[in-house]
N, C-alpha and C positions, 0 to 999 in steps of 0.2 A: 228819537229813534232814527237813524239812518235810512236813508233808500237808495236802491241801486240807481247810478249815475245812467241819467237817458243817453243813448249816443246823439250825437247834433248831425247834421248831414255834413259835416267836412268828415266828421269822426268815420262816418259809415264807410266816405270816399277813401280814407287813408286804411280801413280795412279792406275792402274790397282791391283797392292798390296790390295791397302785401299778398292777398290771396293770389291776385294773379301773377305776381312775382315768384311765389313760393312756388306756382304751378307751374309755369314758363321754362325758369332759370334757378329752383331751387332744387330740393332732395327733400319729396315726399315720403310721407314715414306712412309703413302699413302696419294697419291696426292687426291681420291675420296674417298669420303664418303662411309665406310664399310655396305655393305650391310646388314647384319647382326643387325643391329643397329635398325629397324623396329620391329625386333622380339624377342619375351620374349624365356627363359633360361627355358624351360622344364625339370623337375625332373625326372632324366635317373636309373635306376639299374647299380649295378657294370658295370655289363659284357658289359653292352649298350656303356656304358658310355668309355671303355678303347677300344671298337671295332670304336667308335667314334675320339677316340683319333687316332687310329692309322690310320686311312684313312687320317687323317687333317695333320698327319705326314709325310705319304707319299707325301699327294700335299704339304704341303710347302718344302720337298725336290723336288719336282716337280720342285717348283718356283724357287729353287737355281740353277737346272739343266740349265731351262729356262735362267736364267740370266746369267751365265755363257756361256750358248750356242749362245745369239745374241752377245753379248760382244766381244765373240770372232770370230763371224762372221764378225759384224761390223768391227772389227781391219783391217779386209784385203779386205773387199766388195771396188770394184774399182769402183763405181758409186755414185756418194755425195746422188740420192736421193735414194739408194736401203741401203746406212749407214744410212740415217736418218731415213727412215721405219722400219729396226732392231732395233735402239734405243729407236723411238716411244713404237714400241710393249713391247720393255725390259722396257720400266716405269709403262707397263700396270703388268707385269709381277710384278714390285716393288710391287703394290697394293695388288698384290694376296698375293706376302710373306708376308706383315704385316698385310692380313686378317686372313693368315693362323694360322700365328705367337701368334696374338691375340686369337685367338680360342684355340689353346693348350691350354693359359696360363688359358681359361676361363674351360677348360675339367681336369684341375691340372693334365699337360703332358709337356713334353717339343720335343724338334726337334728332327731330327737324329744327333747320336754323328760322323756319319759320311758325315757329308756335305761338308767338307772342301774336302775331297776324292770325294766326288760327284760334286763338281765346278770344280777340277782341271779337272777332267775324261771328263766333260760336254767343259769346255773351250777350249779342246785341241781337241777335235770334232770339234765345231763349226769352228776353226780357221782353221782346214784339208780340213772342208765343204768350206769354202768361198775363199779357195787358187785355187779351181778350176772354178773358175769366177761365177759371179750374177745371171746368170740361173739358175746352180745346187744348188746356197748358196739358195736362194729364193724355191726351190722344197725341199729344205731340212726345210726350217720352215713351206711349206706344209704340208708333213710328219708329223713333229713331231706334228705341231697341230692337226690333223687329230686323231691321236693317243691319245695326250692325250685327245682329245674332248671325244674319246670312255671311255678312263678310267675314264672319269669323270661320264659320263652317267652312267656306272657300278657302282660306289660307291653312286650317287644318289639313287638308287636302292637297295644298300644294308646299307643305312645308317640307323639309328634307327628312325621308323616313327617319335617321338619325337624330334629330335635333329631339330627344326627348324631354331636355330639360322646357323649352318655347312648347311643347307641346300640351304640357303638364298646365302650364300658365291661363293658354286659350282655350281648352274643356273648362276651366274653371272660370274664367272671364263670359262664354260661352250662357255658363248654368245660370251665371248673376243674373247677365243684361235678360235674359228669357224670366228668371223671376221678378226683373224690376217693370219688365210691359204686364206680365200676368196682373201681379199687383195694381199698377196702374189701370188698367182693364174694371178690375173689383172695384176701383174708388170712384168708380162713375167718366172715364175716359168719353170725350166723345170722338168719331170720327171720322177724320178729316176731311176733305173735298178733294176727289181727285188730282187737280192740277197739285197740290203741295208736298205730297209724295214723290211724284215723280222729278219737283224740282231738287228735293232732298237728297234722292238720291244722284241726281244729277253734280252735286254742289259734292257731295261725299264721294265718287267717283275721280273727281278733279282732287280733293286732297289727296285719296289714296295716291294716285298718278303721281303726282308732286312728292310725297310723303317721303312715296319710296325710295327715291333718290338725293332728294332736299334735305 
C-alpha cells in the first residue's frame, strides 16, 4: 500500500518560498467572484484617481501582510482546527489580494515595491504570535481584524464618491475581516495586553504611510 510522502523541512522551506513569491511578485487567483464586477468604471480626475490608487495600494499590501500573518501562525498553531481556521481565513485573504491587485491595474498603478519587506516583517509576526499557544495566536487575528475593519471603514469614507468599482471591493473585504475576528472570538480567542495593540497599530499606521506612496 502506498502512503502519502511526508514533506522534510527543506520540502516545507521550498513551499513556503513559492508561497511567498506567489504572494509578493505573482497573480493571485480568487476563488469568488470579484465584487467589483457588478459596477461600472466611473470617469475619476487626476488627483481622484491616484488618491484611489493609493488606498487600493495600501489594502492589497494589507492583504500581503494578512497572508503572511496566518501563514505564519498556522506553521506553529498546535490545534488542527485553530490551523485550519487560519488557513480558511488566508484563502479569503487570497481573494482580497487579486481583487486589490486587479483594481490597480484597472487605476493604471501598480502594488508596493516593498511587499516582499512587508511579508517577511508580517510572517515573522505571525509565527512569534502563535509560538505562544492558540489563545493568544487566535486574539491576535482578533486584533488585527479589528483594526483593519477600522482602516477600511476610514478609506470607504475617503474614497472618491465616484470610484464605485474600489468601493464595491472594500464593503466586501470590510464584511470578511469582521467575520474572521467574530469567528476567532467563538474559538476561544484570548486578549491581548494592552501594550501589543497599541504597538500594532503603530507598525500598521507606518505601512499605510509608506503604502501609500511606495
Amino acid at each position: 500500500m502506498s502512503h502519502l510522502r511526508q514533506l522534510s523541512t527543506l520540502d516545507r522551506l521550498i513551499v513556503e518560498a513559492q508561497r511567498a513569491l506567489t504572494t509578493t511578485a505573482g497573480r493571485s487567483l480568487a476563488e469568488r467572484r470579484n465584487p467589483a464586477e457588478s459596477e461600472v468604471e466611473n470617469a475619476m480626475d487626476a488627483a481622484s484617481q491616484r488618491h484611489a490608487a493609493g488606498l487600493m495600494r495600501i489594502n492589497h499590501t494589507g492583504e500581503v501582510c494578512a497572508q503572511a500573518l496566518y501563514v505564519g501562525q498556522a506553521t506553529v498553531a498546535r490545534d488542527e482546527a485553530t490551523r485550519s481556521q487560519l488557513l480558511a481565513a488566508a484563502q479569503e485573504e487570497t481573494d482580497h489580494l487579486a481583487w486589490c491587485a486587479q483594481r490597480l491595474e484597472e487605476l493604471h498603478s501598480r502594488p508596493s515595491l516593498l511587499n516582499p519587506l512587508w511579508y517577511a516583517g508580517s510572517y515573522a509576526i505571525g509565527f512569534a504570535a502563535g509560538l505562544r499557544g492558540d489563545g493568544w495566536n487566535l486574539g491576535f487575528v482578533v486584533e488585527t481584524e479589528r483594526q483593519v475593519e477600522a482602516h477600511l471603514e476610514e478609506h470607504l469614507q475617503t474614497l472618491p464618491s465616484e470610484d464605485r468599482r474600489s468601493r464595491a471591493i472594500l464593503e466586501t473585504m470590510k464584511a470578511d475581516e469582521a467575520r474572521h475576528a467574530d469567528d476567532a472570538e467563538q474559538a476561544g480567542a484570548r486578549v491581548l495586553p494592552p501594550p501589543i495593540p497599541r504597538i500594532m497599530a503603530l507598525a500598521s499606521s507606518i505601512m499605510k504611510t509608506v503604502a501609500y506612496r511606495v
